[in-house]
C-alpha positions in Angstrom: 113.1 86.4 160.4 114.9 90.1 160.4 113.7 90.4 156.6 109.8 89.7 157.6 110.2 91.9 161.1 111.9 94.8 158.4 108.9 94.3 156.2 106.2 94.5 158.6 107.9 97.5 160.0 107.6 98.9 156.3 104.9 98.2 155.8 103.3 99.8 159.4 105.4 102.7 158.6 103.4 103.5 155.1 100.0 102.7 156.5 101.0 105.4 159.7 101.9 107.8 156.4 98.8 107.0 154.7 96.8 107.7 157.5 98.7 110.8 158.5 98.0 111.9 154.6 94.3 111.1 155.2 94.1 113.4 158.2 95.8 116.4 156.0 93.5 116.0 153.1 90.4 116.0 155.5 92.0 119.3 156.8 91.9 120.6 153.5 88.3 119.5 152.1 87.1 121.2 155.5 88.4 124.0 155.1 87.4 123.9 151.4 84.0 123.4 152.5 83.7 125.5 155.4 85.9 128.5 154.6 83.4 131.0 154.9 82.4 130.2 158.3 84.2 130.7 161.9 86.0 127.9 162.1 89.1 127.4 164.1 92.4 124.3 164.4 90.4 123.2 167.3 87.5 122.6 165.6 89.0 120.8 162.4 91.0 118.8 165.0 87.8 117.8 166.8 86.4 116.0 163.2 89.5 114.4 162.9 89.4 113.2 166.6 92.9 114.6 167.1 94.7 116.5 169.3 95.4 119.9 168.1 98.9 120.0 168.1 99.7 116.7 167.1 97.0 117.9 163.6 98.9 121.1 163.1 102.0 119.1 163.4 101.1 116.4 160.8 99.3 119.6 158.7 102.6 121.2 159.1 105.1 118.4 158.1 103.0 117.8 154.8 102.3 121.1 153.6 104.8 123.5 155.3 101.7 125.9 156.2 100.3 125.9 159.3 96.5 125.0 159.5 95.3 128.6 160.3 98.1 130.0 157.4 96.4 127.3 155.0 92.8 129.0 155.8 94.0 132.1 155.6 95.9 132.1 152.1 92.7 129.7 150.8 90.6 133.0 151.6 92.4 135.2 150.1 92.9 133.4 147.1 89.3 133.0 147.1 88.7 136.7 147.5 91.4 137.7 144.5 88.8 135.3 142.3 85.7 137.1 143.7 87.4 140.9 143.4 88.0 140.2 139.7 84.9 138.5 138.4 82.3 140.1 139.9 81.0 143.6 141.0 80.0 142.1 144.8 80.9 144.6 147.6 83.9 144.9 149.4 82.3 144.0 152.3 80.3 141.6 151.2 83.2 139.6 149.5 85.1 140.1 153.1 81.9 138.5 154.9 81.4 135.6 152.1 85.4 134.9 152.8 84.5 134.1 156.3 85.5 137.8 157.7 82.7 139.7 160.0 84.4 142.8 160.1 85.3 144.7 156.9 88.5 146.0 158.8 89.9 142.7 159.7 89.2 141.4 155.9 91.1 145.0 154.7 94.2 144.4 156.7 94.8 140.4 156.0 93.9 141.3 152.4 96.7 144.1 152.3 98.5 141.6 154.4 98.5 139.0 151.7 98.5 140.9 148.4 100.2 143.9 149.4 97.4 146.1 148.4 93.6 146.9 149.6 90.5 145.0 148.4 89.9 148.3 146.4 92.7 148.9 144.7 93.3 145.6 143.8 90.3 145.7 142.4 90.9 149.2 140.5 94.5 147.3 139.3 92.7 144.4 138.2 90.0 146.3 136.1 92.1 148.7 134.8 94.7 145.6 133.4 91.3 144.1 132.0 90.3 147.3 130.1 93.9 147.7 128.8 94.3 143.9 127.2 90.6 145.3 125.6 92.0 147.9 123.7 92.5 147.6 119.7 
């Protein structure tokens, strides 16, 4: 009788895990999907039909990233793709990123990178026109 209460208890512990890892990947598609809007923990948490801080727990415990650090560096990454393959203003990149003021996108950008959206754009043309040469 231990052996089957153990196994049950097993098995309720990897269908808790599997739900938990359900709730982080829905995290992540949303704010794959929605990165460009305002969207806040409260508001992925609400889909879910969790509380907050038990999501960014979970969130937290999978990834090691909080929800809001997740969003951010998924911005970011996304504005580094958009700085070097296209000639899209600065502030448009910014605003596409989910950013409505062109100051707040500068500073997390610097934040992130260590450099402005303009200079790392100057860096990353001027590496590209480099690897051109004969």
């Amino acid at each position: 009788m231990d052996f089957l209460r153990k196994e049950h208890s097993h098995i309720d512990e990897a269908s808790a895990e599997s739900q938990q890892l359900k709730y982080v990947r829905t995290v992540i598609k949303y704010i794959q999907l929605k990165f460009s809007e305002q969207i806040t923990v409260e508001n992925i948490a609400d889909i879910c039909g969790l509380n907050r801080s038990y999501l960014s727990r979970l969130f937290h415990d999978a990834t090691g990233y909080t929800i809001k650090g997740y969003l951010q560096i998924y911005r970011m990454q996304i504005a580094q793709k958009m700085l070097r393959e296209s000639d899209l203003s600065i502030s448009y990149i910014g605003n596409a990123v989910g950013y409505v003021d062109i100051f707040t996108f500068s500073k997390a950008f610097k934040k992130h990178t260590g450099c402005t959206p303009s200079s790392y754009r100057e860096k990353v043309t001027s590496h590209k026109q480099a690897e051109q040469l004969p």
